[in-house]
N, CA, C and O of each residue as an XYZ file, in Angstrom:
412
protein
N      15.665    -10.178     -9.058
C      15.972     -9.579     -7.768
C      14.809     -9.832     -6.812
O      13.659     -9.470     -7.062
N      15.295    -10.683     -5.345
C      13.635    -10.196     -4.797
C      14.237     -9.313     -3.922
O      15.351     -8.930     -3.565
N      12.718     -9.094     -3.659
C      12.812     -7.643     -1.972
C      12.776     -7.979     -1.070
O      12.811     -9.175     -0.783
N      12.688     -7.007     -0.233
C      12.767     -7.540      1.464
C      11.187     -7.376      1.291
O      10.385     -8.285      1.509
N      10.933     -6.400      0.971
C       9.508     -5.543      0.950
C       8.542     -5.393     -0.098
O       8.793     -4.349     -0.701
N       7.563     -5.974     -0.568
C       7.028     -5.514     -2.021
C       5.484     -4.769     -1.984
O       4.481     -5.405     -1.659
N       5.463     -3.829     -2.234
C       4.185     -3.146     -1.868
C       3.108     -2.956     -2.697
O       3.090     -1.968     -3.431
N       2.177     -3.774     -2.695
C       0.913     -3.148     -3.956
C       0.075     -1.978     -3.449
O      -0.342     -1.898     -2.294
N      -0.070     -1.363     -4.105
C      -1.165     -0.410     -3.862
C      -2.467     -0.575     -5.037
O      -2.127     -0.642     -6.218
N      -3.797     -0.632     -4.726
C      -4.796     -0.870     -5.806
C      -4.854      0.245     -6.207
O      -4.879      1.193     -5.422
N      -4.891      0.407     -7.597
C      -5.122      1.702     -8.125
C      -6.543      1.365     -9.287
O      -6.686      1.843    -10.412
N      -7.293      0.575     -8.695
C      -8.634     -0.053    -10.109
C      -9.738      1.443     -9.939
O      -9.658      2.241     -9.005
N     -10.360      1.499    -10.667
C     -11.277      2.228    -11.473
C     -12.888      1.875    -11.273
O     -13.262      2.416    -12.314
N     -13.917      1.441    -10.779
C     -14.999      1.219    -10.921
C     -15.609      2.284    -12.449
O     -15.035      3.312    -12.807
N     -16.637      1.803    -13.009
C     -17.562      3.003    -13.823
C     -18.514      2.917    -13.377
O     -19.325      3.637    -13.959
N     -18.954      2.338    -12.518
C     -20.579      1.975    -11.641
C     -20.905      2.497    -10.631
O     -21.841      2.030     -9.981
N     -20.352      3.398    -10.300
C     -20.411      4.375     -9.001
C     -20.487      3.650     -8.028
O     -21.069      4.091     -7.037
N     -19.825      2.085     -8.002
C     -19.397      1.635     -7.114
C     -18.126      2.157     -6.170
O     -17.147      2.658     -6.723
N     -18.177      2.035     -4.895
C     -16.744      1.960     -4.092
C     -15.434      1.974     -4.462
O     -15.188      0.853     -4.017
N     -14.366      2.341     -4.927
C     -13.493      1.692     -5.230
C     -12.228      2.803     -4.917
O     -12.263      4.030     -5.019
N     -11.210      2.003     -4.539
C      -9.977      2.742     -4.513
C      -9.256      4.138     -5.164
O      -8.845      5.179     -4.651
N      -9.311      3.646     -6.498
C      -9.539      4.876     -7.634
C      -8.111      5.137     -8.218
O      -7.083      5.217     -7.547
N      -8.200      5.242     -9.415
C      -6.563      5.435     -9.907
C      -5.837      6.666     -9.313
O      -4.636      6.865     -9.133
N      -6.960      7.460     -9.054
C      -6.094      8.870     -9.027
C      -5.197      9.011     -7.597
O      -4.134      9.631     -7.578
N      -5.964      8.128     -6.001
C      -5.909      8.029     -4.988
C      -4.909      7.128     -4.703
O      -4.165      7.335     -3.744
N      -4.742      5.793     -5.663
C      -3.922      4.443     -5.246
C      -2.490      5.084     -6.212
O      -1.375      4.680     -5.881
N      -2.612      6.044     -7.344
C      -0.937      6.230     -8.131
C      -0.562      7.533     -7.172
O       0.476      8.090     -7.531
N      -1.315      8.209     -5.842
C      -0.403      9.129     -5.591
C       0.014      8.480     -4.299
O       0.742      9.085     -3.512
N      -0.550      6.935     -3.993
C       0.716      6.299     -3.034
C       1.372      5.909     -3.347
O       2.366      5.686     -2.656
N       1.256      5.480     -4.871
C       2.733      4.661     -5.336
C       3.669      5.581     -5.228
O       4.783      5.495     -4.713
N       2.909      6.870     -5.982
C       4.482      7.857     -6.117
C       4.990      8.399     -4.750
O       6.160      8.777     -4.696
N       4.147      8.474     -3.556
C       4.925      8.729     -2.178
C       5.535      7.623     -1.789
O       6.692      7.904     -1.476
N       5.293      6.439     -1.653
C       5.946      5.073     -1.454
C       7.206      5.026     -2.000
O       8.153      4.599     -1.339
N       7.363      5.522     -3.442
C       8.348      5.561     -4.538
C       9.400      6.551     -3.850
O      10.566      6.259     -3.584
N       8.824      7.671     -3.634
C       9.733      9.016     -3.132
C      10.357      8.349     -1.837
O      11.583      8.375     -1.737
N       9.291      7.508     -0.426
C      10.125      7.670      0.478
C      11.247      5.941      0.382
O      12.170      5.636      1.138
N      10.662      5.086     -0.879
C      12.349      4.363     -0.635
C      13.187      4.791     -1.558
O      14.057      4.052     -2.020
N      13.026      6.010     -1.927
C      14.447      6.373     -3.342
C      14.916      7.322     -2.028
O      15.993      6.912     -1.595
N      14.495      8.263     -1.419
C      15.230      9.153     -0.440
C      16.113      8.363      0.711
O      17.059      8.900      1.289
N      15.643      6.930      0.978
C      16.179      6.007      2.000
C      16.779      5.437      1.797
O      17.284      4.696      2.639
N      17.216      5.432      0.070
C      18.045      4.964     -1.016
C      18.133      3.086     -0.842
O      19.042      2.337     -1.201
N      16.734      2.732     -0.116
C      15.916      1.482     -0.743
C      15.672      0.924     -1.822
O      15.035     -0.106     -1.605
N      15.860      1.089     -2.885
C      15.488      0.724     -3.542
C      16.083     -0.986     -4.121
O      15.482     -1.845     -4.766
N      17.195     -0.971     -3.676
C      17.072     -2.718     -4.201
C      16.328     -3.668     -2.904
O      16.228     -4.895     -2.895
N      15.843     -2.695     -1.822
C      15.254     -3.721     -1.010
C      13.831     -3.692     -0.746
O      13.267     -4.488      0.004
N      13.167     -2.592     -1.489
C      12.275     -2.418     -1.538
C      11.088     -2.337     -2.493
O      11.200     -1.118     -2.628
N      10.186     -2.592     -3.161
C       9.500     -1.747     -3.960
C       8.204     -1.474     -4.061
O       7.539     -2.167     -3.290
N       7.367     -0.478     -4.934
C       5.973     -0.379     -4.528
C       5.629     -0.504     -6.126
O       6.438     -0.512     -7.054
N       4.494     -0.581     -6.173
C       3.977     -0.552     -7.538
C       2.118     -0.590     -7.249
O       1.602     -0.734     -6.141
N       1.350     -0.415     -8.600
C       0.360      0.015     -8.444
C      -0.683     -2.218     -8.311
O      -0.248     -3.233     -7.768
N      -1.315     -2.107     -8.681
C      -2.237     -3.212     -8.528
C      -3.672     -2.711     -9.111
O      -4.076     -1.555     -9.225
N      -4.527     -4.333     -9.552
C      -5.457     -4.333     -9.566
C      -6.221     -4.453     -8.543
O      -5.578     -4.585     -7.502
N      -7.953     -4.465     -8.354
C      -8.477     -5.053     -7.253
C      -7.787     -6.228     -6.475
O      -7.261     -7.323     -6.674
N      -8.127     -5.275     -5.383
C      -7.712     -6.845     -4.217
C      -9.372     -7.279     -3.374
O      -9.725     -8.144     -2.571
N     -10.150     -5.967     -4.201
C     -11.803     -7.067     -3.643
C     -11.815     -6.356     -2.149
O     -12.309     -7.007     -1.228
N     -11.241     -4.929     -1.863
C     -11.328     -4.853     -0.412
C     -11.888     -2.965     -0.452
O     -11.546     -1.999      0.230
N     -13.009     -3.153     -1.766
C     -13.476     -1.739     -2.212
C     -13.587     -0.820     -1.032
O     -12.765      0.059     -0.773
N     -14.596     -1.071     -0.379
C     -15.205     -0.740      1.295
C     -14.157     -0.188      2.353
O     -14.543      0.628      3.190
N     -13.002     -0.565      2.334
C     -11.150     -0.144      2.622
C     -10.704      0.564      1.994
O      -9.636      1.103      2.283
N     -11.151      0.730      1.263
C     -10.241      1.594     -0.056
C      -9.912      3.180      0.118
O     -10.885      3.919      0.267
N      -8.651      3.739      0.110
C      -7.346      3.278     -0.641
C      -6.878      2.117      0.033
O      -6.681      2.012      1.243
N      -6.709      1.224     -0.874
C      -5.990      0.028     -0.006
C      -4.674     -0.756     -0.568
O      -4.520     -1.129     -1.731
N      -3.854     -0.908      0.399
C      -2.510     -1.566      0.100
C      -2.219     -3.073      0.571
O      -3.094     -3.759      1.101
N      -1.143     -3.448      0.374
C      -0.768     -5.004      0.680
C       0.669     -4.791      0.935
O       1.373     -4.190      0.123
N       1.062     -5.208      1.903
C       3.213     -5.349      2.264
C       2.860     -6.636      2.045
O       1.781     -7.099      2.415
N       4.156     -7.587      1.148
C       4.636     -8.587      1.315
C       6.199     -8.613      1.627
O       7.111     -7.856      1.298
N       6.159     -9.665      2.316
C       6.132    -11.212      1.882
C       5.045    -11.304      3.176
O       4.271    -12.260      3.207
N       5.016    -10.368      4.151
C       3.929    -10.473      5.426
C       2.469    -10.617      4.761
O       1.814    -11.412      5.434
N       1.912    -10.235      3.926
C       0.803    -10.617      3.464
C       0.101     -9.145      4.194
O      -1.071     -9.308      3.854
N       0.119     -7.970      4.897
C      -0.659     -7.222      5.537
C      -1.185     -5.991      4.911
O      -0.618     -4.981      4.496
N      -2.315     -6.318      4.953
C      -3.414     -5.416      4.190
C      -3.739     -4.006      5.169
O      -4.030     -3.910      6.361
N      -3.609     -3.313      4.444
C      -3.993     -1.655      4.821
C      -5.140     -1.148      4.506
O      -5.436     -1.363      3.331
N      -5.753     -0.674      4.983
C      -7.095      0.259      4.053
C      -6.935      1.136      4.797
O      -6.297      1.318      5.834
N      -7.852      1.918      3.915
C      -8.255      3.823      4.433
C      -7.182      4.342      4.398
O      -7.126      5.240      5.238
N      -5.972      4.189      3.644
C      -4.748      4.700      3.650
C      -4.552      6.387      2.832
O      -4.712      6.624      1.634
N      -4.185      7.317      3.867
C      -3.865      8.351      2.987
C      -2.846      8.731      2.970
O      -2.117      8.058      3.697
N      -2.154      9.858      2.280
C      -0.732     10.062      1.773
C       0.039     10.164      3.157
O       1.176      9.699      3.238
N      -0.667     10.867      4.418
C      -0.496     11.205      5.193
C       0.223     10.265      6.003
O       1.337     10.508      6.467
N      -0.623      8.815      6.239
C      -0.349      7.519      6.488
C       0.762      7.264      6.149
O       1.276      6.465      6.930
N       1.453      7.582      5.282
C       2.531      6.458      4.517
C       4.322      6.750      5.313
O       5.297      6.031      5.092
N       4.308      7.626      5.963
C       5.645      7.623      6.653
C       5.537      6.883      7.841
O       6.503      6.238      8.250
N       4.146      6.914      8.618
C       4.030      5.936      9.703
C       4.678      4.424      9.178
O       5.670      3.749      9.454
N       3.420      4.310      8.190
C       3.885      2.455      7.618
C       5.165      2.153      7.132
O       5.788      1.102      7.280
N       5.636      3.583      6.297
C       7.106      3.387      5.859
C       7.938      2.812      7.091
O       8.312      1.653      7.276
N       8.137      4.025      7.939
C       8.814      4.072      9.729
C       8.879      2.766     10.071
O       9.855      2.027     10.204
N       7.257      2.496     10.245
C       6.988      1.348     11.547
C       7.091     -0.083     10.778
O       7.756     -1.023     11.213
N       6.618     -0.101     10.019
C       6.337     -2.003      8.814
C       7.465     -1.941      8.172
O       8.523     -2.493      8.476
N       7.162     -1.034      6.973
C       8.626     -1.436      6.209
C       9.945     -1.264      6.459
O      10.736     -1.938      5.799
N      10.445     -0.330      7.461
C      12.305     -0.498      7.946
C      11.938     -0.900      9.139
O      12.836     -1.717      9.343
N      11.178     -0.934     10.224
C      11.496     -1.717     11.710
C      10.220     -2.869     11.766
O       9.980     -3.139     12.943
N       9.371     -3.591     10.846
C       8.802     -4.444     10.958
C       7.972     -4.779     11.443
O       7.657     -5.963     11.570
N       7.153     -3.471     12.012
C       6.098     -3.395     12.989
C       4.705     -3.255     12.318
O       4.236     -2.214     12.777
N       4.023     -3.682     11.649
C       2.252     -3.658     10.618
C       2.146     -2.859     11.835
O       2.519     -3.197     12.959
N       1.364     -1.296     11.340
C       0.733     -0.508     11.773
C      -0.924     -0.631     11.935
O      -1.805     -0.312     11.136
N      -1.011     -1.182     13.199
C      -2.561     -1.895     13.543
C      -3.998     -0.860     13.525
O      -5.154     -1.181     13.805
N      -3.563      0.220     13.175
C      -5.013      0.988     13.486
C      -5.370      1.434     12.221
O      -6.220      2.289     11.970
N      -4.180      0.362     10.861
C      -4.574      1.010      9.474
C      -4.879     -0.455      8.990
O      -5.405     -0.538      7.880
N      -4.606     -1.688      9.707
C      -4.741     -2.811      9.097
C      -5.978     -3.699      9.076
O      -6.487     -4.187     10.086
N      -6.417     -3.863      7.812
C      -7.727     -4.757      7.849
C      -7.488     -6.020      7.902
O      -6.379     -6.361      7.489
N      -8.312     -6.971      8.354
C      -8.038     -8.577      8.596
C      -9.558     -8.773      7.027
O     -10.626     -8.171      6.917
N      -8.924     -9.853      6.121
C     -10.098    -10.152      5.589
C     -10.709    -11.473      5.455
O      -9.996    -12.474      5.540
N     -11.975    -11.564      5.252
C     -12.104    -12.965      5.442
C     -11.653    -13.868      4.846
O     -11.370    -13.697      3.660
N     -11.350    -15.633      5.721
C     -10.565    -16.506      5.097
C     -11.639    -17.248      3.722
O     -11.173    -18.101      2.966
C-alpha cells in the first residue's frame, strides 16, 4: 500500500547526555499522529511511525512528512493538529516549525 502521507517521528535515545529527541517525547507523537489519522479515519492514506536518528539532535523532537521530504523540529504534542490541519490534509508545511538542513 503506499500513502499519500508517511510520517517519521525520531524517537532515538542518546546515553551521553547528549541532545537528542528521546523515546519518551518522539512515541507520544506517534501516538497523537496515530489518534488524529484514525479519528479522520485516514488511515489507508496516511501513516506515522516512530524512526531512528535523522542527525537533527539540536531540533529535536523532530519529524519528517513524506513524499515532501519536510522536516519539523521543536515539535510538541501541541503542534501536531496545526501540521495535521495545514501539511497533511490541505498541503501547506507549517513554516515556523520547519527546519531546512544542510545539503
Amino acid at each position: 500500500m503506499k500513502y499519500k502521507k508517511h510520517i517519521f517521528v525520531c524517537t532515538n535515545e542518546r546515553n551521553d547526555g547528549r541532545e537528542c529527541c528521546g523515546e519518551q517525547k518522539g512515541m507520544e507523537l506517534v501516538a497523537c499522529l496515530k489518534n488524529l489519522i484514525k479519528e479522520h479515519k485516514l488511515q489507508k492514506e496516511m501513516r506515522a511511525q516512530r524512526a531512528g536518528c535523522f542527525d537533527t539532535c539540536q531540533h529535536g523532537p523532530a519529524m519528517v512528512v513524506y513524499p515532501e521530504g519536510v522536516f519539523y523540529g521543536n515539535v510538541s504534542v501541541e503542534d501536531l493538529t496545526e501540521i495535521f490541519n495545514e501539511h497533511l490534509v490541505a498541503g501547506n508545511p507549517v513554516e515556523r516549525l520547519r527546519i531546512d538542513l544542510p545539503q
